[in-house]
C-alpha positions in Angstrom: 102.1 7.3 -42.2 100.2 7.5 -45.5 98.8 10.8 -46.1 95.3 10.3 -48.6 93.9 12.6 -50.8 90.4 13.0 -50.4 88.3 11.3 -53.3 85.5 13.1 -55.1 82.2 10.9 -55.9 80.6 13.0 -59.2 76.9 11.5 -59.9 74.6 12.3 -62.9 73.3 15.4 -62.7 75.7 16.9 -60.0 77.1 20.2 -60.6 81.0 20.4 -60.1 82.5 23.6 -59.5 86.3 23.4 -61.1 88.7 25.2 -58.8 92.5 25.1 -59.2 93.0 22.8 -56.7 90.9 19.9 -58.3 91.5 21.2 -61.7 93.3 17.9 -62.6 91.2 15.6 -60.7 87.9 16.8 -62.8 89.7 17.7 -65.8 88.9 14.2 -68.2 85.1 15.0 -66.3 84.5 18.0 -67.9 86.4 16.8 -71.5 84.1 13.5 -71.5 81.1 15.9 -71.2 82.5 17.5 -74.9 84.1 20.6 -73.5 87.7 21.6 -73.6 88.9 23.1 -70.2 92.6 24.8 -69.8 93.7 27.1 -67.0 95.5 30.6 -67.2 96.7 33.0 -64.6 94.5 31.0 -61.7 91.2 30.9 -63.5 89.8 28.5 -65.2 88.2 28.4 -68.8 85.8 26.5 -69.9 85.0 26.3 -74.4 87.1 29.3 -74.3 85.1 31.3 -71.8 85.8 32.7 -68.0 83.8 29.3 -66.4 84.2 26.9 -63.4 80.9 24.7 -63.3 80.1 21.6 -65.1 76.9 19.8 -65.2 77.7 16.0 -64.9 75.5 13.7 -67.7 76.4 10.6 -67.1 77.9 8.6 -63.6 82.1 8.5 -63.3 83.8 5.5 -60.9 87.2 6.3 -59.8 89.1 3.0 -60.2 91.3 1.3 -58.4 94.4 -0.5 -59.5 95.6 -3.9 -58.3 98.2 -2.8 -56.4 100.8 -4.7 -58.7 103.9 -3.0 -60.4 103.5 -0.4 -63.3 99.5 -0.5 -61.8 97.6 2.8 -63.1 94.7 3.4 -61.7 92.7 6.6 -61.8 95.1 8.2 -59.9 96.9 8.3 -63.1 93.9 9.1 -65.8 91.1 10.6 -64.1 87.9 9.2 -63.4 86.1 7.0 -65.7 82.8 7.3 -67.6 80.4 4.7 -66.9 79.5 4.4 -70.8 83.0 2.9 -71.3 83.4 0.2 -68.5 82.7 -3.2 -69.6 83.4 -5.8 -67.1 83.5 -6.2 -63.3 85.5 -7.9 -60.3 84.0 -10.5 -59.4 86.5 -12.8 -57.7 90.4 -12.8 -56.4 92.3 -14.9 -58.4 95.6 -14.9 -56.7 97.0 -12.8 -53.4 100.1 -12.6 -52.3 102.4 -11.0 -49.8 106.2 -10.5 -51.2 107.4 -9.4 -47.3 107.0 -12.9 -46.8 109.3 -15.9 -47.6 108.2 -18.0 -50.7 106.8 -20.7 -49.0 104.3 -18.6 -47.3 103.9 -15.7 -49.7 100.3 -17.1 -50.6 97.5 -15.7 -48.7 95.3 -18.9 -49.4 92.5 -17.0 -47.1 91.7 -14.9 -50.1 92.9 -17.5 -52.9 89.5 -17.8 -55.5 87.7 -15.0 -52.3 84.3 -13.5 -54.3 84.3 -10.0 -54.2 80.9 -8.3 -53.7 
């Protein structure tokens, strides 16, 4: 059994507190709002000063990858400002299931699917 990790949904305007147990998770957050953030001897510093809350200016997604090899995702960089996406899913284009053999390894179900 997969154990998740719970995920974090930061809006405009929303106050974050920084803790050392999302330190990581809110770290590019707090750096795409122009502030540098570090962490010594369990506090945390915010433009050099004793600080743990962050005003939020703009909206952050946490995206997904596509499940394929050598997929990042923000899992791997951190949430993502809205002022930086450009594009979104709109259909599948292929789906596949490698525990199956080749013949069947298409799920044609979900072959061109729209995503909404």
């Amino acid at each position: 059994m997969k154990i998740g990790i719970p995920v974090l949904i930061v809006l405009t305007g929303d106050t974050v507190v920084i803790t050392t147990r999302n330190f990581y998770a809110l770290y590019h957050i707090v750096y795409n709002e122009g502030n540098k953030m570090f962490m010594r001897n369990d506090s945390v510093f915010i433009n050099g000063q004793p600080d743990s809350i962050c005003v939020v200016s703009q909206p952050y997604y946490y995206m997904l990858g596509d499940n394929r090899e050598n997929s990042a995702d923000s899992r791997v960089f951190g949430y993502v400002p809205e002022s930086v996406i450009v594009g979104r899913m709109s259909l599948v284009l292929l789906s596949v299931n490698t525990k199956r053999r080749l013949i069947s390894m298409v799920r044609w179900d979900r072959f061109f699917k729209r995503i909404e």
